[in-house]
GUTORKOL-894181 format. One record per atom (N, C-alpha, C, O): residue in one letter; x, z, y. Coordinates in steps of 0.2 Angstrom, whole numbers, padded with zeros to 4 digits, always signed. Atoms other than C-alpha are relative to their C-alpha. Example, Ala and Ser with C-alpha at 12.3 -4.5 7.8 and 13.67 -1.06 7.14 Angstrom:
<recs>
a+0004+0000-0006
a+0062+0039-0022
a+0004+0000+0006
a+0009+0003+0005
s-0004-0001-0006
s+0068+0036-0005
s-0004+0003+0005
s-0001+0004+0011
</recs>
This chain:
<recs>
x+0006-0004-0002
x+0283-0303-0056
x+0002+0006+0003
x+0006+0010+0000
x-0001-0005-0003
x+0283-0289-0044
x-0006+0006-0002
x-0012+0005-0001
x+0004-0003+0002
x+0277-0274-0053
x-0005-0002-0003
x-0005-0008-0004
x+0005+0004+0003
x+0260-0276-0063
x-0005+0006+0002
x-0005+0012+0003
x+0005-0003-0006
x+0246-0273-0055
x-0006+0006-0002
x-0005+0008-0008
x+0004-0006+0003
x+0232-0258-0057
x-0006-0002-0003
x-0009-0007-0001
x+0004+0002+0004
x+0221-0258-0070
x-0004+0005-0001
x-0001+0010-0002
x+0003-0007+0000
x+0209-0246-0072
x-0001+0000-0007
x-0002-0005-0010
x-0001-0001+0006
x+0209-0238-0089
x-0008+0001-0001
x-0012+0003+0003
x+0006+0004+0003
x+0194-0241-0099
x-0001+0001-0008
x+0002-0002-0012
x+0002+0000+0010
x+0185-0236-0119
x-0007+0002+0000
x-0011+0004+0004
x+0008-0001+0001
x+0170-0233-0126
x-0002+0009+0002
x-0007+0011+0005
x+0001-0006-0003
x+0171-0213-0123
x+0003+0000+0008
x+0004+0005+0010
x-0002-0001-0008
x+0178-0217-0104
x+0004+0004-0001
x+0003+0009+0003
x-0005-0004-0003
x+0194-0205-0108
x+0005-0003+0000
x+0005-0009-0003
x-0007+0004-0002
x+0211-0208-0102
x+0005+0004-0002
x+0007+0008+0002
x-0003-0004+0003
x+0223-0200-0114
x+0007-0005+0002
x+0008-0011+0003
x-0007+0005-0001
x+0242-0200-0109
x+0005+0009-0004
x+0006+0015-0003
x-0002-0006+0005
x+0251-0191-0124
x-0002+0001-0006
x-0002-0004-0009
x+0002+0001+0005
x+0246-0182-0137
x-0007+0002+0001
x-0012-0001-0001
x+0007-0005+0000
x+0232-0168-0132
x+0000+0001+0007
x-0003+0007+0008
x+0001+0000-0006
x+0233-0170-0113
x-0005-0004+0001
x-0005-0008-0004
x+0006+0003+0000
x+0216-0178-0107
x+0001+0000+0007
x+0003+0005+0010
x+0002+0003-0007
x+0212-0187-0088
x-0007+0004-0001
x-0010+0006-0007
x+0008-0002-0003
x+0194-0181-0079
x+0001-0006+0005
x+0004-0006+0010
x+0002+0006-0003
x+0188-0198-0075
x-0010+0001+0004
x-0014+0006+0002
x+0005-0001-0002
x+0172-0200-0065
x-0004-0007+0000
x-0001-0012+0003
x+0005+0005-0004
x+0157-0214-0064
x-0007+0000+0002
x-0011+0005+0002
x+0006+0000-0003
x+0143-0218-0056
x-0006-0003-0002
x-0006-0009-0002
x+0007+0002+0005
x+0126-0220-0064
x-0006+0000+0005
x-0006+0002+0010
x+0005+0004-0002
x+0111-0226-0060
x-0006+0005-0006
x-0005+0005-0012
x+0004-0004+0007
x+0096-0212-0070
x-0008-0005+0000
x-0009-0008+0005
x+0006+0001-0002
x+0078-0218-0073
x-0004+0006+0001
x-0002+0012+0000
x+0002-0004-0005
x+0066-0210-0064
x-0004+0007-0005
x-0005+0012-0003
x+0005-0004+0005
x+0054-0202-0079
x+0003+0003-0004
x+0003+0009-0006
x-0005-0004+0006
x+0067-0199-0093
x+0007+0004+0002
x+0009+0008-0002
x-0005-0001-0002
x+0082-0196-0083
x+0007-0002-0006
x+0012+0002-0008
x-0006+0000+0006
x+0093-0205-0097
x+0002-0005+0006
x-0001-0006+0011
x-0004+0005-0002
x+0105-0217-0090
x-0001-0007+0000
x+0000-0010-0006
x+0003+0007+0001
x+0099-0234-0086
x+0005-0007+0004
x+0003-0013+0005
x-0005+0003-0004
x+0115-0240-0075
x+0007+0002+0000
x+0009+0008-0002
x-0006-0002-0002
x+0131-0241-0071
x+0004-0004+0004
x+0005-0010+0003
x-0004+0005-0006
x+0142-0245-0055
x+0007-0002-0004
x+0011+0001-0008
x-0004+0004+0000
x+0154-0259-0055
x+0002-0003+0006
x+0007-0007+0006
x-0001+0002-0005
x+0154-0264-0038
x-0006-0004+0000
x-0006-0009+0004
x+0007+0003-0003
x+0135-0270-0041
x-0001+0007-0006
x+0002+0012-0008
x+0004-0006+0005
x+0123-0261-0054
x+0002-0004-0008
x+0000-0009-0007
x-0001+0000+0006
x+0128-0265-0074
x-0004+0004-0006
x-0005+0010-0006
x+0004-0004+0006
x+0118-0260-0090
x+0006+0003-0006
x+0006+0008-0009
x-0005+0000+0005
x+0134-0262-0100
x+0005+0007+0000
x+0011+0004-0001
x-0003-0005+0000
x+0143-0246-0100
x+0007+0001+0000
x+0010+0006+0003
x-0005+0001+0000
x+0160-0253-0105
x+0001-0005+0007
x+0007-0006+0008
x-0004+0003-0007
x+0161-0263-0086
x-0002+0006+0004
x-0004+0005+0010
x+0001-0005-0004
x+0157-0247-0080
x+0006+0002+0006
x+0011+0004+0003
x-0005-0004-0004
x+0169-0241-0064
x+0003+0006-0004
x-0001+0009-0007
x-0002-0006+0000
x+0181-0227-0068
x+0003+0003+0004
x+0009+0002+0003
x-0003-0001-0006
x+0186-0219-0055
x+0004+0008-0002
x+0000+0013-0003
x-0004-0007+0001
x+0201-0203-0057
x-0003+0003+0006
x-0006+0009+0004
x+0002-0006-0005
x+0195-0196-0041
x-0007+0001+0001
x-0010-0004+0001
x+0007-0002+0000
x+0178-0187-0038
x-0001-0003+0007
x-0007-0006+0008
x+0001+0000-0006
x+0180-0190-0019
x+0001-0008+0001
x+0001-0011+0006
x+0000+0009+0003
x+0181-0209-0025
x-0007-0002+0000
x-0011-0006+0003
x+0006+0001+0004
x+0167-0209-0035
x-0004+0001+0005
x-0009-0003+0007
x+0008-0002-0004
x+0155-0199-0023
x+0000-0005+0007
x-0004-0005+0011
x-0001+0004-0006
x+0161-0212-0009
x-0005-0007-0003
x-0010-0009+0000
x+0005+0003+0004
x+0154-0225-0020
x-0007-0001+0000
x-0010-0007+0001
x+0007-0003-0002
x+0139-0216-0021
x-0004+0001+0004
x-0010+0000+0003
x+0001-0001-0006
x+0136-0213-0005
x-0004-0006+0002
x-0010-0006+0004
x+0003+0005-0003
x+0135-0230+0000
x-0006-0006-0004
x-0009-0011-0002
x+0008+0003+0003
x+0123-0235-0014
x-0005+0004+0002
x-0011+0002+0003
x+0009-0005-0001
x+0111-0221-0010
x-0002-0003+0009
x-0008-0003+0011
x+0003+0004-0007
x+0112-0230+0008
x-0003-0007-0002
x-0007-0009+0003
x+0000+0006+0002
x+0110-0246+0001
x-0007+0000-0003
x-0012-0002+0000
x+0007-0001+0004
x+0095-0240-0011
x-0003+0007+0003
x-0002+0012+0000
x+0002-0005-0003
x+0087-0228-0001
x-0006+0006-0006
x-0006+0012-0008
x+0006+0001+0008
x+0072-0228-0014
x+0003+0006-0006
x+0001+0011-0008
x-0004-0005+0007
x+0083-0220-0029
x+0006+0003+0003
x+0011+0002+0000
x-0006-0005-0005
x+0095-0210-0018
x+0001+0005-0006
x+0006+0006-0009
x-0001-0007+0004
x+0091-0195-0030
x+0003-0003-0007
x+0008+0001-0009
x-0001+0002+0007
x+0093-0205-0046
x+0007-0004-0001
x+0009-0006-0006
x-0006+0002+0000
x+0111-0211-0042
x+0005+0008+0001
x+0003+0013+0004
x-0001-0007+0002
x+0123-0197-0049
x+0007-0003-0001
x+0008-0009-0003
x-0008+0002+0000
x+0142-0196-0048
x+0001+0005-0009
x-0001+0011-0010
x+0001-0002+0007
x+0144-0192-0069
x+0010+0002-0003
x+0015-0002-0004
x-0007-0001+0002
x+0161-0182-0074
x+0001+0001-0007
x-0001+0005-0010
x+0000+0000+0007
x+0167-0186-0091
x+0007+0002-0003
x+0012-0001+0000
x-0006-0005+0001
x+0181-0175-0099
x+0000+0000-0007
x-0005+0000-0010
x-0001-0002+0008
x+0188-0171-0117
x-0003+0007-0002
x-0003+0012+0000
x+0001-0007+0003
x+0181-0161-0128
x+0006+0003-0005
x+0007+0001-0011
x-0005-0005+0004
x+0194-0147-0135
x-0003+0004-0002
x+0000+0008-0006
</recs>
C-alpha cells in the first residue's frame, strides 16, 4: 500500500491534539436557527444534525470556501450559515 490516505481527525470536542499540551485550531461549518441561533447543522458535504460527521477543516480559508458556496446554494439562510472556530482551552 502506497502511503495511507488522509483522514481527517475527528472527537466529540473536534480538537486535534499532537503531543502533550500542543492543540490544532480546527474550523466547521454550521448551520444556526433562525430565532434561537443555537446550532441546528452541520456541513459534511451536505447538511448533518450529527455533530460527530461534522467536516473538520484545519484551514479557515477552507472552511469559508465551503461556506460560501452553501450561502450560494441557500440564498434564504446565507446569514445563518457560520464558519465556527474551535480551539483548546488553556
Amino acid at each position: 500500500m502506497r502511503g495511507t490516505p488522509f483522514i481527517t481527525p475527528r472527537s466529540d470536542s473536534c480538537l486535534v491534539f499532537f503531543g502533550r499540551d500542543a492543540a490544532v485550531t480546527v474550523y466547521r461549518v454550521t448551520l444556526r436557527d433562525r430565532e434561537t441561533q443555537t446550532v441546528v447543522g452541520y456541513y459534511n458535504g451536505a447538511w448533518t444534525t450529527d455533530r460527530r460527521r461534522a467536516l473538520t477543516l484545519r484551514r479557515r480559508e477552507a472552511a469559508e470556501a465551503h461556506a460560501a458556496r452553501m450561502r450560494d446554494r441557500c440564498p434564504r439562510n446565507a446569514e445563518l450559515i457560520t464558519v465556527e472556530e474551535i480551539t483548546a482551552d488553556d
